[in-house]
C-alpha positions as CSV (number, residue, x, y, z in Angstrom):
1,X,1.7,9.1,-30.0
2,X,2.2,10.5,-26.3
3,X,0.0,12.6,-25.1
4,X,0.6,14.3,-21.6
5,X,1.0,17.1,-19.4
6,X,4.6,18.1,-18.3
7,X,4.3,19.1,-14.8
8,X,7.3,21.3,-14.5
9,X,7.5,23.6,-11.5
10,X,4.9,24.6,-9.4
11,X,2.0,26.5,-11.0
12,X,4.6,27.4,-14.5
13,X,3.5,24.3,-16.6
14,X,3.9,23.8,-19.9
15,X,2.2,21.5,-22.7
16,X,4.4,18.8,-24.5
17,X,2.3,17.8,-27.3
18,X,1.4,19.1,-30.6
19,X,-1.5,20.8,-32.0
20,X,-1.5,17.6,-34.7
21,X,-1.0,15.3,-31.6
22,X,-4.3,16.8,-29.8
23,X,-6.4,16.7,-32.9
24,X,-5.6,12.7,-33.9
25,X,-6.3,12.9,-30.0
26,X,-9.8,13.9,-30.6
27,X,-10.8,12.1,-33.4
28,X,-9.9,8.8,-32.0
29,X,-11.4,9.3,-29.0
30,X,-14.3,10.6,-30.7
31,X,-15.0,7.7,-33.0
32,X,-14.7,5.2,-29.4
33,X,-17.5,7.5,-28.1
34,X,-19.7,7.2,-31.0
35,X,-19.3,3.7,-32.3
36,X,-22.1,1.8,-31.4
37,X,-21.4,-0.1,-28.0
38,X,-21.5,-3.7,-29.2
39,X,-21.1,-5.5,-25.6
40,X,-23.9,-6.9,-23.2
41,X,-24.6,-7.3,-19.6
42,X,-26.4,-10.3,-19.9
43,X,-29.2,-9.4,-22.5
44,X,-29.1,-5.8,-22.3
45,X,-26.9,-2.7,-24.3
46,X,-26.7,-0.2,-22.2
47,X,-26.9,3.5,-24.1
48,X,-25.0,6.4,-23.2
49,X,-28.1,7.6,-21.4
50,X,-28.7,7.9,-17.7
51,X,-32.1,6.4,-17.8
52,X,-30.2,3.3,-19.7
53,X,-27.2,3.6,-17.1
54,X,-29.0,4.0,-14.2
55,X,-31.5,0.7,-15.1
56,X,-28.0,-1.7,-14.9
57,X,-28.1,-3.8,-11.9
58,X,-25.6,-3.1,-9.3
59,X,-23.4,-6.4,-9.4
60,X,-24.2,-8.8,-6.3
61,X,-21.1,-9.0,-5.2
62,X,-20.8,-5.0,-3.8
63,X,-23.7,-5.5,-1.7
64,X,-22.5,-8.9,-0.6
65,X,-19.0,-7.2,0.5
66,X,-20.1,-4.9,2.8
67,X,-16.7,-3.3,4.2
68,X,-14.0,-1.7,2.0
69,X,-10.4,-0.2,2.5
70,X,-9.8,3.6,0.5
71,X,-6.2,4.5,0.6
72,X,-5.4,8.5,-0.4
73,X,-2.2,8.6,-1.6
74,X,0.0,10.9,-3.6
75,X,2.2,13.6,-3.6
76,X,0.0,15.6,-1.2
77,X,1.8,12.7,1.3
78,X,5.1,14.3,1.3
79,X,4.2,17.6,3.1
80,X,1.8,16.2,5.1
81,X,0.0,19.1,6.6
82,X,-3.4,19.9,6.3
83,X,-5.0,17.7,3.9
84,X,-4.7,15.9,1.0
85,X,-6.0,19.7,-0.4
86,X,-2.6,20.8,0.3
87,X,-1.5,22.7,-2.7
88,X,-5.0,24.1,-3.7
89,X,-4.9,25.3,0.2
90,X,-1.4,26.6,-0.1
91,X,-1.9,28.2,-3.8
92,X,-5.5,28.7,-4.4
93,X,-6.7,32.3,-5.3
94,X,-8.3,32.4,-1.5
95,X,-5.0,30.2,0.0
96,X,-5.4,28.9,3.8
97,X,-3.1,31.5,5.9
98,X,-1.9,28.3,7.7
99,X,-0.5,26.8,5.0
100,X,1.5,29.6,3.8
101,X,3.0,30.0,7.3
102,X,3.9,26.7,7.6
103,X,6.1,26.6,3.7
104,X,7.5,29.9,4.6
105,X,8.6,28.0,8.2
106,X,10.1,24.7,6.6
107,X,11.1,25.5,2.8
108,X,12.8,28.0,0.9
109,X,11.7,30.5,-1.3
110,X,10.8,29.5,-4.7
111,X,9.5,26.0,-4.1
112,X,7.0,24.6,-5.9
113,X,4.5,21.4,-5.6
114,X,6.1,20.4,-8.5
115,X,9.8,20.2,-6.1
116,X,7.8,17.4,-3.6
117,X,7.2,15.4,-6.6
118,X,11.0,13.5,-6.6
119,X,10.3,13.5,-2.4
120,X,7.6,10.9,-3.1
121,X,9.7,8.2,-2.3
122,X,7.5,5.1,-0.7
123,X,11.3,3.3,-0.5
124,X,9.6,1.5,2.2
125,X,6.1,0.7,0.5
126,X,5.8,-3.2,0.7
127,X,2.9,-4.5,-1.1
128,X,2.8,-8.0,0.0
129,X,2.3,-6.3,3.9
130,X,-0.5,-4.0,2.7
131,X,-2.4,-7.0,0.6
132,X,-2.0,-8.9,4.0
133,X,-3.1,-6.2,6.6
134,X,-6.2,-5.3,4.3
135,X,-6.9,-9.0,4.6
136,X,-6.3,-9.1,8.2
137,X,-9.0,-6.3,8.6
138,X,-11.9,-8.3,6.8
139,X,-11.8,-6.0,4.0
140,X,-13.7,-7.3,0.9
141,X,-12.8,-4.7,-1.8
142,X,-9.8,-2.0,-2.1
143,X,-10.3,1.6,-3.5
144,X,-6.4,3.2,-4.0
145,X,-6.5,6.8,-5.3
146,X,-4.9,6.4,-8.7
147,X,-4.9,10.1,-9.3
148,X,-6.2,13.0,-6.7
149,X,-6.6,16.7,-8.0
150,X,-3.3,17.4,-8.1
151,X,-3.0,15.1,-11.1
152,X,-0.4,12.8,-10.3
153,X,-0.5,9.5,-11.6
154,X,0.3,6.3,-9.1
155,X,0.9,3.8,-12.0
156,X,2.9,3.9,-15.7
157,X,0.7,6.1,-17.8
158,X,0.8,7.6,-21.4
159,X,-1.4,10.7,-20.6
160,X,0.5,12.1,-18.2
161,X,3.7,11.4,-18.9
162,X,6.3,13.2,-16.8
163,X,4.0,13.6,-13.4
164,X,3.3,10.1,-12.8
165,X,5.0,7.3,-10.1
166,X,7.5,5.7,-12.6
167,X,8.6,9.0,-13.9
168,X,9.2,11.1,-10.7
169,X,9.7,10.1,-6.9
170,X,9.2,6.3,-6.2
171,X,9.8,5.0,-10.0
172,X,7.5,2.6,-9.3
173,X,4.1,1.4,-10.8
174,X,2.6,1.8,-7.6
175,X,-1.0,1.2,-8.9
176,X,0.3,-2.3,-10.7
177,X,2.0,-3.5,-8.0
178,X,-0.7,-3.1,-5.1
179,X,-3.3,-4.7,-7.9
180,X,-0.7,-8.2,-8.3
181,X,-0.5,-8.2,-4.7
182,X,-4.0,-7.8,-3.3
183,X,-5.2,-10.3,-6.6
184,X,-2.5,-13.0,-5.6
185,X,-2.5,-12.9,-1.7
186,X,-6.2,-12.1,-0.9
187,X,-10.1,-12.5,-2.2
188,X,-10.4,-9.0,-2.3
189,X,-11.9,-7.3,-5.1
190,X,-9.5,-4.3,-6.7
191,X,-10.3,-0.8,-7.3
192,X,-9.5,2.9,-7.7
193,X,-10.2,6.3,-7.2
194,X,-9.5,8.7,-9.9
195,X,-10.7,12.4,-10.5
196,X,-12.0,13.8,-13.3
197,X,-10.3,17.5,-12.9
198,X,-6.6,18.2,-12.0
199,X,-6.6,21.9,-10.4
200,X,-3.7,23.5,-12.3
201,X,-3.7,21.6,-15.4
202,X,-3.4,23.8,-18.1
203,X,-6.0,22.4,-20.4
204,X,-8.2,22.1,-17.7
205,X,-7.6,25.5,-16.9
206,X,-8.5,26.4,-20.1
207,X,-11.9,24.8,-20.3
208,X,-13.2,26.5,-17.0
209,X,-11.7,29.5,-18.4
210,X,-14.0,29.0,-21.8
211,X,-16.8,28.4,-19.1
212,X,-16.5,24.4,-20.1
213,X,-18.0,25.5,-23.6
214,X,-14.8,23.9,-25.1
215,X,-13.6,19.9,-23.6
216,X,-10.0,19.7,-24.1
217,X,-9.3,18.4,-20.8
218,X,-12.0,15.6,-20.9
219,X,-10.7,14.5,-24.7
220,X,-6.7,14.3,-23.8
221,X,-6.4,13.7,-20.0
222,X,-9.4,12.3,-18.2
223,X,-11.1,9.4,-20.3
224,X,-8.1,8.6,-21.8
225,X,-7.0,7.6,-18.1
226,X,-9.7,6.4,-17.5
227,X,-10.1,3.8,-20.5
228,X,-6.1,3.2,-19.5
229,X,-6.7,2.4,-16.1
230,X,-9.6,-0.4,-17.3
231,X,-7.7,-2.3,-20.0
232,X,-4.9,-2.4,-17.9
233,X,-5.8,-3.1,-14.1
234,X,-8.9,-4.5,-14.8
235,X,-10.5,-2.7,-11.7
236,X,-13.9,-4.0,-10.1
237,X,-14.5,-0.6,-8.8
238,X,-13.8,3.0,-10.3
239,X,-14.6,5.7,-7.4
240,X,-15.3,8.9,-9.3
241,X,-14.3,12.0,-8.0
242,X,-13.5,16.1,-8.8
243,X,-16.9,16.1,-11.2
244,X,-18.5,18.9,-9.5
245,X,-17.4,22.0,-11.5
246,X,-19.1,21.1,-14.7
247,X,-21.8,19.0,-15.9
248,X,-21.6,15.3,-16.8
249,X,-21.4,16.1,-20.8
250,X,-18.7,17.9,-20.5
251,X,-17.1,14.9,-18.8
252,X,-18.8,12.5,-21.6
253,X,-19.3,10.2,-18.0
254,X,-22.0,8.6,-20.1
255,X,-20.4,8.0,-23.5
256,X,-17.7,6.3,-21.1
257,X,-20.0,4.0,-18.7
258,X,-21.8,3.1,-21.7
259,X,-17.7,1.6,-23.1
260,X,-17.2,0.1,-19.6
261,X,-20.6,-1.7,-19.0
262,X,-20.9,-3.1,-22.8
263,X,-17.5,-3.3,-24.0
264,X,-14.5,-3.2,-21.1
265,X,-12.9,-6.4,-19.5
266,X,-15.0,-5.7,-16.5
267,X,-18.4,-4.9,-18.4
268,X,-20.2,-7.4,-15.9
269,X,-18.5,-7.2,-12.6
270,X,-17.7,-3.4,-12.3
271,X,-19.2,-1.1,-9.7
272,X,-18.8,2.9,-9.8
273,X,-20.0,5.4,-7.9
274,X,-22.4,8.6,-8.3
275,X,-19.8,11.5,-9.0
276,X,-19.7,11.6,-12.7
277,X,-20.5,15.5,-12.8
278,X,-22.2,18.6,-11.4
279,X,-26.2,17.7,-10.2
280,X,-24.9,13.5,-10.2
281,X,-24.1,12.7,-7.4
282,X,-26.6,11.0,-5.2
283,X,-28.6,10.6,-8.4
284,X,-27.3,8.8,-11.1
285,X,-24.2,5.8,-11.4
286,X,-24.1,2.9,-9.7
287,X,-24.3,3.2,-5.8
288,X,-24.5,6.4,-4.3
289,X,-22.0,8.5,-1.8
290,X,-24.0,11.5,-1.9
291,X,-21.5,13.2,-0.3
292,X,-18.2,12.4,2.1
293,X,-18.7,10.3,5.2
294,X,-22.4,10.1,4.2
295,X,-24.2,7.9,6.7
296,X,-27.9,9.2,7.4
297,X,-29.0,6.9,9.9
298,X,-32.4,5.5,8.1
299,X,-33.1,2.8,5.3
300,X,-32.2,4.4,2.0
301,X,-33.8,2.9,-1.2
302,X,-30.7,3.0,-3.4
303,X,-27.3,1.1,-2.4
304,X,-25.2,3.5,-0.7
305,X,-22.0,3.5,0.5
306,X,-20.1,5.3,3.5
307,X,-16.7,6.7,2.7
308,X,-15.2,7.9,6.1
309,X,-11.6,8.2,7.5
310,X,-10.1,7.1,10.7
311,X,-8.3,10.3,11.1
312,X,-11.5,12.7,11.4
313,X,-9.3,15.7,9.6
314,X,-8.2,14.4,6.7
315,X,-8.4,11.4,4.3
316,X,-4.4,11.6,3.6
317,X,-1.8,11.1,5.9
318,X,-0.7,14.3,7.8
319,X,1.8,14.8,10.3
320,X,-0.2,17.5,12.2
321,X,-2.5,15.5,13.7
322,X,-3.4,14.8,17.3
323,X,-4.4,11.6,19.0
324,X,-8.3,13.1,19.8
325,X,-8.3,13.5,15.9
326,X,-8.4,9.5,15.3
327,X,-11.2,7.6,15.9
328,X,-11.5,4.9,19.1
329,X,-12.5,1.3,18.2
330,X,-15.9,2.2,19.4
331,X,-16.8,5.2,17.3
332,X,-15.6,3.2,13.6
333,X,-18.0,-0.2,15.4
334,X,-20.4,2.6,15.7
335,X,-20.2,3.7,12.2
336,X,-20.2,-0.2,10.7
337,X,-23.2,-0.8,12.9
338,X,-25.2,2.2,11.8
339,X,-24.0,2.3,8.0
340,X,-25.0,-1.5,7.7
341,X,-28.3,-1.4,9.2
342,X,-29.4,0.9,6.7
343,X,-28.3,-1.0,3.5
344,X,-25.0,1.1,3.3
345,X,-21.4,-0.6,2.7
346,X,-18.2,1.4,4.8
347,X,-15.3,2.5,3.1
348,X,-13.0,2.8,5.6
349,X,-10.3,5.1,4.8
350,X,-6.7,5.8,5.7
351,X,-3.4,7.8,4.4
352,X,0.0,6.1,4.2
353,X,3.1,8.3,4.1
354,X,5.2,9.5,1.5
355,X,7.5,6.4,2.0
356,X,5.2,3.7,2.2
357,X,4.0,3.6,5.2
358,X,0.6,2.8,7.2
359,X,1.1,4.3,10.5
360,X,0.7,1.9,13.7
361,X,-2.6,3.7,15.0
362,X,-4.0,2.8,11.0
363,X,-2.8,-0.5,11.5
364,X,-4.1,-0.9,14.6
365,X,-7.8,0.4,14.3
366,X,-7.6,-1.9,10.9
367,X,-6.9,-5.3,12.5
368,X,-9.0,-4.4,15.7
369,X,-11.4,-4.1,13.2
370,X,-10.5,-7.6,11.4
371,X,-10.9,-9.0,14.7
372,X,-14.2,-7.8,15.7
373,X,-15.3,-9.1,12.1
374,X,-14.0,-12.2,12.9
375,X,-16.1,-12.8,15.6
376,X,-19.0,-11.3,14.2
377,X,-18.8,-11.2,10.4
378,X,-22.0,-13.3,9.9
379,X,-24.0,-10.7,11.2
380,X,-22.4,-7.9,8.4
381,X,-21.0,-9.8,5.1
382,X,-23.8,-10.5,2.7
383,X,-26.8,-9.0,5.6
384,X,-30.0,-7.1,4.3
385,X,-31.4,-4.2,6.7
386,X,-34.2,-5.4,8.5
387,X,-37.7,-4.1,9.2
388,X,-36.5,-2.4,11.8
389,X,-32.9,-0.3,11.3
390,X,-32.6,0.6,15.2
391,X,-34.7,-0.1,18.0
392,X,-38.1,0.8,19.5
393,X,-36.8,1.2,22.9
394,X,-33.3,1.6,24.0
395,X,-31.1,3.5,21.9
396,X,-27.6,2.3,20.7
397,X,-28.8,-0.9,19.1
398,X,-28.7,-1.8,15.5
399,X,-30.7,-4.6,13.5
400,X,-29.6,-6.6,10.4
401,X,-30.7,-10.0,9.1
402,X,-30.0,-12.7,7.0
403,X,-30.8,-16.1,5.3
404,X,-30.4,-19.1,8.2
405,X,-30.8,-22.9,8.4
406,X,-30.8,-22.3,12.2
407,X,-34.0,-20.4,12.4
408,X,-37.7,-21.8,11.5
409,X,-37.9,-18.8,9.7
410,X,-35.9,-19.3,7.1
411,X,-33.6,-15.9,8.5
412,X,-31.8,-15.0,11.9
413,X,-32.1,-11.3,12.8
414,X,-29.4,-9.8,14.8
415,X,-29.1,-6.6,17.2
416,X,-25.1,-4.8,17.5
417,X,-25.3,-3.5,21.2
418,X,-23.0,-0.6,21.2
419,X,-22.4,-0.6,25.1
420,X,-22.7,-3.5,27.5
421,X,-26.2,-3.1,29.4
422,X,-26.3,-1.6,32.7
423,X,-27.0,-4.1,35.5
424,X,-26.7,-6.8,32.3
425,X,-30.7,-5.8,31.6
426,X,-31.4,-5.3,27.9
427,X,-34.9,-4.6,27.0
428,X,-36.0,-4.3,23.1
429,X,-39.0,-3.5,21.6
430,X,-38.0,-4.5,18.0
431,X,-38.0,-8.3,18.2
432,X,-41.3,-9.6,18.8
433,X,-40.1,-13.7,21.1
434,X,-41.9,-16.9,20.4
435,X,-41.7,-19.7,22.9
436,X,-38.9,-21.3,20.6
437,X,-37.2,-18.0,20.1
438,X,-33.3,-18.7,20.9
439,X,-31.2,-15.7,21.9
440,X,-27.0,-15.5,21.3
441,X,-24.3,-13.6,21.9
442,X,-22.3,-14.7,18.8
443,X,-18.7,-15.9,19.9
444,X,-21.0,-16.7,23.5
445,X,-22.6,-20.7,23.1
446,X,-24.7,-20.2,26.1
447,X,-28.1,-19.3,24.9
448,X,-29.4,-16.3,27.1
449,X,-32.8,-15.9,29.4
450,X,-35.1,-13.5,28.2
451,X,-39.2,-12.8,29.1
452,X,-41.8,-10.4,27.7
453,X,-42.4,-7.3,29.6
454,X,-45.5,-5.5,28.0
455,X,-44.7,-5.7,24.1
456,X,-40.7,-5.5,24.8
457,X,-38.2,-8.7,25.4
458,X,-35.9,-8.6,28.2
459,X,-32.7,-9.8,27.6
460,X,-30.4,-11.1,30.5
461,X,-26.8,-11.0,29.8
462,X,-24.2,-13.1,31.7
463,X,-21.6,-12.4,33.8
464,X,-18.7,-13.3,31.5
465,X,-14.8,-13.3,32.6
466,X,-12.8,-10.7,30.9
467,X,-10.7,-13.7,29.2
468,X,-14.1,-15.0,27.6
469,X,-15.6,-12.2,26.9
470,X,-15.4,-12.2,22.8
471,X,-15.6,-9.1,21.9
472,X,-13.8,-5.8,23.9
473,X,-16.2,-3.0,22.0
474,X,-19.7,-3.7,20.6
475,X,-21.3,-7.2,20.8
476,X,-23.9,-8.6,18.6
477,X,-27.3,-10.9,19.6
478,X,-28.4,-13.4,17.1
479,X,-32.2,-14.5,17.1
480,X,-33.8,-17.5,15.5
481,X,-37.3,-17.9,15.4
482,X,-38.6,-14.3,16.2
483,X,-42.3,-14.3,15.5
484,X,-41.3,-11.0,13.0
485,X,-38.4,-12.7,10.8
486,X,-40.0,-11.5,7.9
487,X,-37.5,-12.3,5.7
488,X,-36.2,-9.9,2.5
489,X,-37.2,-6.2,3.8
490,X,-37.9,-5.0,0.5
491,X,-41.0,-7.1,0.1
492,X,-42.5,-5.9,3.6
C-alpha cells in the first residue's frame, strides 16, 4: 500500500490514494497508537501523557554537545529570494508584494512551486565535504530539514510519493546519504527537522478547514513520516516544527513520543524539541526553543537550546542577500558565549543552494568557528553555567565551569572576554582570588598577574605578538582555585 500526496502543479493538487487505502491507513495507525507501549528507558514506560513525557531525562549526551549545525534545505533553495517562506509569501491569501514582483520579473506566466521542483538539482551536493566541514567546525550533532512546510521530502519515502528527493529534482536520497556520511566520517550525532503541517496539502487543508475537528492529515502524512524517518535513519534528534495551528492531539505528538521513547531504535538516546503543537512550545518535550534564535541572556532552569542563522534574514539560502546581512566572527562568538553561559546549546544554522552548495562566507564563519573551538573547546563542550552567568563589573564577559584535576577545587571556572581590555586592564567582580588562585589565557602558557582592588580582581593581560596571539576574536581566562568554585550550580 502507498499512501501519498501527488504534488502536481502549483496550488492544483490532487490525491492518489483510495478511500479503502486511507481507511486501512487509519486503522493501522490507530492500533500502533493504542497498543500498549512495551519498551523502557531504563526502568521506566513512559505514557502518552505530558506529565509521563516531560519526567524522561534529557539524554547526557545533548547537554554534553553543546554546539550543533541546522541545515534548511529544499525546494524553497531553487528561487532563492526571500526566505525559505517563499511560496506561502508568494501564494498565501495576504502574499508579500515583493515576491510577486520578483516571479512576474524572472518567470513566465503560469508557473507553479510545483515547476521548481525538477530545478532542485544539488548535482554538485558532496556529502563526504559536508560530513568533513561540519567536523571541521566542532559541531557535535547535525539537524538537516527532512521536510519544511512546503512538504517536500529530502529522502525515499512512501507517504509522499511523487514530491520527494528521489522522485523529482536531485533523484537522490539526500537524507540517507548525509546520515552514511556524517555516521562514517565524524562523531557527530545525526538528526532532522521535520514539520508537522505542509501549507497546501490537501488533507491538511481539509482539517483546518473542519477547524481540526477531523485528523486526516496527522493519520496519513505526518506520523507516518515521522515513524519512517525513525526506523530508517535512526536519528538522535527530531527537531519539531509547523505545530502551532492546532493543538498537540490533533497531532497525536504524545501517542508518538510515547512509540519513540519506549519502543523506537533510538528509545534511549533520542532528543526532541518543544514544538509538538499549539501552547507546547517552551513547555513540554524534551529541551526547549521557545521560539527562533531564542537566547535570553539569564540561567534558564530547563535545557534550552539556541537555533539562529548566520545569514540574519533567513535560515535558507537566498540570493538577495547583502554582506551587512551575515553575521561577523564576533557577533556568532558572541552568541556561543552568551547561549552557553546560561545552560543553552547553539544551533548554528545555514542554507546551501539548490545544487549543493555551502556558500564560501558559510564555510568560512563555520571553520572560523572550528578554530576558535579548537583553542578553546574545554571551556564550552560538556561546561555547566556557573554561579555567576556574566559579570559583576565590566560588561562583555561570560562565565562557565567545569570538573578539573588542575584546580583544588575540584572545577576550573572560566570568563569569554568578548573584546581585548583597554590598556590590557581587566577588572572582575565575579571571581572571588585566593593566594593560589592561577589565571590563563587558554592557548597563552604564561600564567597572568592579577591583585584585589576592593572586592574585584585585576587582571593584567600581556603584550602578545599578533603571530602568538591564539585567538583573533573573543579569548577565554581559565581559573583554578577561586575561593567561589562551587562546583555543580544547581546545588548552590
Amino acid at each position: 500500500m502507498v499512501l501519498g500526496v501527488h504534488y502536481q502543479t502549483g496550488l492544483k493538487l490532487g490525491l492518489n490514494f483510495s478511500l479503502r487505502s486511507l481507511t486501512v491507513a487509519f486503522a493501522l495507525l490507530y492500533f500502533v497508537a493504542a497498543s500498549p507501549a512495551r519498551g523502557k528507558y531504563g526502568d521506566v514506560k513512559y505514557d502518552p501523557t505530558w506529565e509521563s513525557l516531560d519526567a524522561r531525562p534529557l539524554p547526557s549526551w545533548y547537554d554534553e554537545a553543546k554546539i550543533g549545525i541546522f541545515l534548511h534545505w529544499g525546494v524553497f533553495s531553487v528561487p532563492s529570494f526571500g526566505s525559505e517562506w517563499f511560496w506561502y509569501d508568494w501564494q498565501s491569501s495576504a502574499p508579500n508584494s515583493s515576491y510577486r514582483e520578483f516571479m512576474r520579473a524572472n518567470y513566465k506566466p503560469g508557473f507553479t512551486y510545483a515547476d521548481f521542483g525538477p530545478m532542485f538539482t544539488a548535482e554538485l551536493f558532496d556529502p563526504n565535504h559536508w560530513a568533513d566541514l561540519f567536523q571541521k567546525a566542532g559541531a557535535k550533532y547535525l539537524v538537516l530539514t527532512s521536510k519544511h512546510h512546503e512538504g517536500y521530502c529530502n529522502w525515499a519515502t512512501n507517504v509522499s510519493f511523487n514530491w520527494n528527493s528521489v522522485a523529482v529534482g536531485p533523484h537522490k536520497d539526500l537524507v540517507g546519504e548525509l546520515a552514511q556520511a556524517i555516521r562514517a566520517r565524524t562523531n557527530i550525532t545525526f538528526g532532522l527537522y521535520h514539520s508537522l503541517l505542509e501549507w497546501y496539502n490537501p488533507l491538511y487543508v481539509m482539517d483546518k478547514k473542519n477547524k481540526f475537528q477531523t485528523q486526516i492529515f496527522p493519520h496519513a502524512k505526518s506520523i507516518p513520516e515521522l515513524h519512517e524517518l525513525v526506523n530508517t535513519y535512526k536519528p538522535e534528534v527530531i527537531w519539531s516544527d509547523g505545530d502551532w495551528e492546532s493543538s498537540d492531539d490533533y497531532w497525536t505528538s504524545k501517542e508518538f513520543l510515547a512509540w519513540l521513547y519506549n519502543e523506537s531504535p533510538v528509545k534511549d538516546t533520542v532528543v526532541v524539541n518543544d514544538r509538538w503543537g499549539s501552547g507546547c512550545t517552551c513547555k513540554h518535550g524534551g529541551y526547549f526553543t521557545c521560539s527562533d534564535r531564542y537566547n535570553p541572556g539569564v540561567l534558564q532552569t530547563h535545557k534550552w537550546e539556541n537555533a539562529m542563522t548566520i545569514d540574519k534574514g533567513s535560515w535558507g539560502y537566498r540570493r538577495n542577500v547583502d554582506i551587512n546581512d551575515f553575521l561577523t566572527m564576533s557577533e556568532l562568538l558572541t552568541t556561543l558565549a552568551e547561549t552557553i553561559s546560561c545552560g543553552g546549546n547553539l544551533l548554528v544554522n545555514v542554507g546551501p543552494t539548490h545544487d549543493g552548495r555551502i556558500i564560501p562566507i558559510f564555510e568560512e564563519r563555520l571553520t572560523q568557528m572550528g578554530a576558535w573551538l579548537d583553542v578553546n573547546g574545554e571551556a564550552v563542550y560538556a561546561s555547566q553555567p556557573w554561579v555567576y552567568q556574566n559579570d559583576t563589573v565590566t560588561p562583555g564577559i561570560w562565565y562557565t565551569q567545569k570538573k578539573s584535576t588542575t584546580s583544588t577545587s575540584g572545577y576550573s571556572v572560566y570568563a569569554f572576554v568578548l573584546s581585548w581590555p583597554e590598556n590590557n586592564m581587566l577588572k572582575l567582580g565575579a571571581p572571588i582570588v585566593a593566594t593560589n588562585s592561577e589565571i590563563k589565557i587558554i592557548g597563552y602558557d604564561t600564567p597572568l598577574k592579577y591583585q584585589t582592588v576592593g572586592t574585584a580582581v585585576q587582571i593584567t593581560f600581556p603584550f602578545i605578538p599578533p603571530s602568538k596571539m591564539p585567538c583573533k576574536d573573543a579569548w577565554v581566562l581559565k581559573f583554578d582555585n577561586l575561593k567561589n568554585s562551587w562546583g555543580d550550580y544547581r546545588n548552590q
